[in-house]
N, C-alpha and C positions, 0 to 999 in steps of 0.2 A: 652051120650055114654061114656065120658069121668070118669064122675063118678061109670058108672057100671067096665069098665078097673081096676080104682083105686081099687076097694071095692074088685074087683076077684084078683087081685094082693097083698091085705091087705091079703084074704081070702088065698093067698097061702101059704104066709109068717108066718100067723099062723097056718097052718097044720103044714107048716114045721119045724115049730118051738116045735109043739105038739108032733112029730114022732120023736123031739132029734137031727134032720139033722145040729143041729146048732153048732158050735164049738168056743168057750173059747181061746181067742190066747192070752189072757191078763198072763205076767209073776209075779214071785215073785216081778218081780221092782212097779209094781201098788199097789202093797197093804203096805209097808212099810210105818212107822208112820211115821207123819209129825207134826212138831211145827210150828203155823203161816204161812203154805205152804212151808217151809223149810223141807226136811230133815231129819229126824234125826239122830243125830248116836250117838252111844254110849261112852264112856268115857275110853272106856277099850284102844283103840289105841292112 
């Protein structure tokens, strides 16, 4: 029983996910290049 719950609850998440209901909250701060997991910034300041 437990498995069929998981699999319908899988199965809703990717309609939802089919139909666009899904929303992007990531900002420009996530994408910004990083050296070595630093940072980077540029040399202009």
């Amino acid at each position: 029983m437990e498995f069929l719950l998981l699999f319908l609850f899988l199965l809703a998440l990717a309609a939802a996910a089919a139909a666009g209901l899904g929303a992007d909250t990531r900002d420009s701060a996530d994408w910004k290049p990083t050296a070595d997991g630093r940072r980077w910034r540029s040399g202009t300041c």
